[in-house]
C-alpha positions in Angstrom: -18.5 61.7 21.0 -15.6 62.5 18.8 -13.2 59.4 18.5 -9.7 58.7 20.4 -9.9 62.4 22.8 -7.3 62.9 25.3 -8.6 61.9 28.7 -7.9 64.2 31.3 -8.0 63.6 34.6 -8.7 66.1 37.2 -10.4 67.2 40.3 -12.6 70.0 40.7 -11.1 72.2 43.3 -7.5 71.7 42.9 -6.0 74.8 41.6 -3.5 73.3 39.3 -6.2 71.3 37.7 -8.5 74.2 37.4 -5.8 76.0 35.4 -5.4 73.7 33.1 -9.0 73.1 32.1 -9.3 77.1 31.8 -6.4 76.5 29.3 -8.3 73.6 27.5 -11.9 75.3 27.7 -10.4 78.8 26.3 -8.5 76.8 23.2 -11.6 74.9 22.4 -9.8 71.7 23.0 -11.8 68.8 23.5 -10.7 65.9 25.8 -12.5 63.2 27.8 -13.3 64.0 31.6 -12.8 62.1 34.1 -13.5 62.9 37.5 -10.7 62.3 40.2 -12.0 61.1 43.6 -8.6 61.6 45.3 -9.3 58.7 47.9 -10.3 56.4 45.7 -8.1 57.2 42.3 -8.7 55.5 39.3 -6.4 52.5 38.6 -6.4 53.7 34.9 -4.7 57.1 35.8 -2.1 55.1 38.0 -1.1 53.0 35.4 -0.5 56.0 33.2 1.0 58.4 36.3 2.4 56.4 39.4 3.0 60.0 41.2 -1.1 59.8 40.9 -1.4 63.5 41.6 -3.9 65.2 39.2 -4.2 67.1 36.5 -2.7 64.1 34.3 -3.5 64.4 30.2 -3.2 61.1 28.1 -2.7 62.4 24.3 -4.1 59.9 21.9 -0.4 58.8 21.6 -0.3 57.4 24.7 1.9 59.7 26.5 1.2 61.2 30.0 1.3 65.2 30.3 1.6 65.1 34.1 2.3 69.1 35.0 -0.5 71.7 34.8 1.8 73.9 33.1 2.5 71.0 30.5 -0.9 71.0 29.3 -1.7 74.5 29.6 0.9 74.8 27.0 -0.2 71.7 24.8 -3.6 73.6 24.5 -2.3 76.9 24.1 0.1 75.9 21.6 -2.7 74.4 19.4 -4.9 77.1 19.8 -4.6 80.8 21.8 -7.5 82.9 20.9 -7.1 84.8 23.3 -3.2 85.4 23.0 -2.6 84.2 26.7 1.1 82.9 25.7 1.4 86.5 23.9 2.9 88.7 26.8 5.1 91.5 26.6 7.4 89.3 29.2 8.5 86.0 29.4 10.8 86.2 31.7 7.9 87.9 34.4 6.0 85.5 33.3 8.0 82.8 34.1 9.3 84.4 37.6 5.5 84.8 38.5 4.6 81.3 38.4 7.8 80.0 39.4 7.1 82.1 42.9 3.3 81.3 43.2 4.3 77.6 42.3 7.1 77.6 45.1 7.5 80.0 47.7 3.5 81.4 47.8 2.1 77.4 47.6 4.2 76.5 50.6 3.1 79.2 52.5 -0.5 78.6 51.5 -1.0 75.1 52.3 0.7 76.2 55.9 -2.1 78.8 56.3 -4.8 76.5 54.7 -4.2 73.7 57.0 -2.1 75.6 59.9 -3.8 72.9 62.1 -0.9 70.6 60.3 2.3 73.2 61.2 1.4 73.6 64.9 5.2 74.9 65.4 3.9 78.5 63.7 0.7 80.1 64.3 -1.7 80.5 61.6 -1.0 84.2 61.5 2.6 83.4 60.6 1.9 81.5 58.0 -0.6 84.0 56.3 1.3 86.8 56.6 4.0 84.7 54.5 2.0 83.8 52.6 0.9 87.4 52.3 3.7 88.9 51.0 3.2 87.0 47.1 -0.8 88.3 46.8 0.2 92.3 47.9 2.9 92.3 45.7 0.9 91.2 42.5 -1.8 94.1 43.9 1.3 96.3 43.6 2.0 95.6 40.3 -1.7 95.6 39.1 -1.1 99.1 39.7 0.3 99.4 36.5 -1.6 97.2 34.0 -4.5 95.6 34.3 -3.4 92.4 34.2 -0.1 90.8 35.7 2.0 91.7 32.6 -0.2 93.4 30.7 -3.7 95.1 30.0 -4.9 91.5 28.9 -5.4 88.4 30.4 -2.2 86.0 30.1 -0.4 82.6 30.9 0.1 84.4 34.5 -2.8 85.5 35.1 -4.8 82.1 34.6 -1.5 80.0 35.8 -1.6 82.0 39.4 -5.3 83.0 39.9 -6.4 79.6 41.2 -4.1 79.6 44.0 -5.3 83.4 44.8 -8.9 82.4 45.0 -7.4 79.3 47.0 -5.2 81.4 49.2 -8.8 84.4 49.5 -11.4 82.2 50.5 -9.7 80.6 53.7 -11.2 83.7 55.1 -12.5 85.9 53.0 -13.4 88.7 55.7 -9.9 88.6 56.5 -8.8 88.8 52.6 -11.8 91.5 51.8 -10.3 93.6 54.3 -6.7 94.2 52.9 -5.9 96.8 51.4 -6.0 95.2 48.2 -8.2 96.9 45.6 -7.0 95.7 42.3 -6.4 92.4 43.5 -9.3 92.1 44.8 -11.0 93.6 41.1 -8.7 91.2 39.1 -9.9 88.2 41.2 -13.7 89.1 40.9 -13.1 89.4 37.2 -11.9 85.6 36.9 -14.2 84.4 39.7 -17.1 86.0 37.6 -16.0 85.2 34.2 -17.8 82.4 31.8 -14.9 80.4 31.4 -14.1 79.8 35.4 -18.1 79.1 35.6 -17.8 76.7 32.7 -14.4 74.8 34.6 -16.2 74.6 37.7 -19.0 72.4 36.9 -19.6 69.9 39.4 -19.4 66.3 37.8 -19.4 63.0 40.3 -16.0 61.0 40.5 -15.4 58.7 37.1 -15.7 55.4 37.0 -14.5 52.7 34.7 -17.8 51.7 32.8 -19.1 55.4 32.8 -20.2 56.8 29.5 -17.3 59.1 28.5 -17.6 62.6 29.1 -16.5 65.0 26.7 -14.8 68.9 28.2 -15.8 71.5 27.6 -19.2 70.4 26.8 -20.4 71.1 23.0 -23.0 73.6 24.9 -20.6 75.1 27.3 
């Protein structure tokens, strides 16, 4: 194992931290995995992060990157192969994620766990929460991507929360009138580099072997 990696910690399914190992994986960045089990979190990441909400990067400096964005931009800026930070606009960009991050995410976690905002019914809260996903399918009619006819920070930075937001009923999401969201989430969903992110690995523990991310294989 190289010497002195970042150590990122993370957990699996949470959409912020699966956006920010897409940004590690796709810039070949390596950094030390560690596992998150969010009941039990590691003292080591609470020393480093007190608000002890994951994805959290330790640089071999010592300093904490504690927003996904953060370190989807630390990796990018070292290396973007792929020209995701290359879009034709920032300021979409930017406006995108600051809406998914915000307005969609509330509305989200409302529909997600509607049994916990008993004042609306969960059809309220979806069809809020609505509004962010058929607006992207709008615009998809227009370029490929979100900004562009490639893949970019957007894309990546808002896809795991439209996965997220799709499979708390996917018959219900399948049946919208969607068609290119629905084709530019089945072309994350299926590519190699979400496969190579989602890889199940049990919760870190102090006197495990490190893990290096992404794998040399991978």
């Amino acid at each position: 194992m190289p010497a002195e990696l970042p150590v990122l910690y993370s957990f699996r399914r949470c959409p912020y931290a699966i956006r920010a190992r897409m940004a590690i994986a796709v810039s070949a960045q390596q950094v030390e995995h560690r596992e998150v089990d969010l009941k039990h979190k590691p003292a080591e990441m609470l020393q480093i992060s007190p608000k002890a909400t994951v994805p959290v990067l330790q640089l071999n400096d010592g300093k904490p990157l504690e927003e996904s964005l953060d370190i989807m931009h630390w990796a990018l800026t070292i290396n973007d192969p792929q020209n995701w930070l290359m879009t034709t606009n920032d300021k979409l960009t930017n406006e995108l994620i600051e809406n998914n991050d915000n307005g969609f995410k509330q509305y989200l976690d409302r529909y997600k766990y509607a049994d916990r905002y008993p004042e609306k019914p969960l059809a309220f809260h979806r069809d809020q929460a609505s509004q962010f996903p058929a607006r992207l399918n709008t615009m998809l009619h227009n370029t490929t991507f979100l900004v562009s006819d490639q893949p970019s920070m957007a894309d990546v930075a808002i896809f795991p929360f439209i996965r997220q937001f799709a499979f708390v009923d996917k018959h219900w999401f399948d049946s919208m009138p969607w068609e290119k969201l629905h084709n530019w989430l089945d072309y994350f969903l299926n590519s190699q580099l979400f496969k190579t992110v989602m890889k199940k690995h049990q919760p870190w523990k102090t006197h495990d072997d490190p893990l290096v991310f992404p794998s040399i294989s991978s």
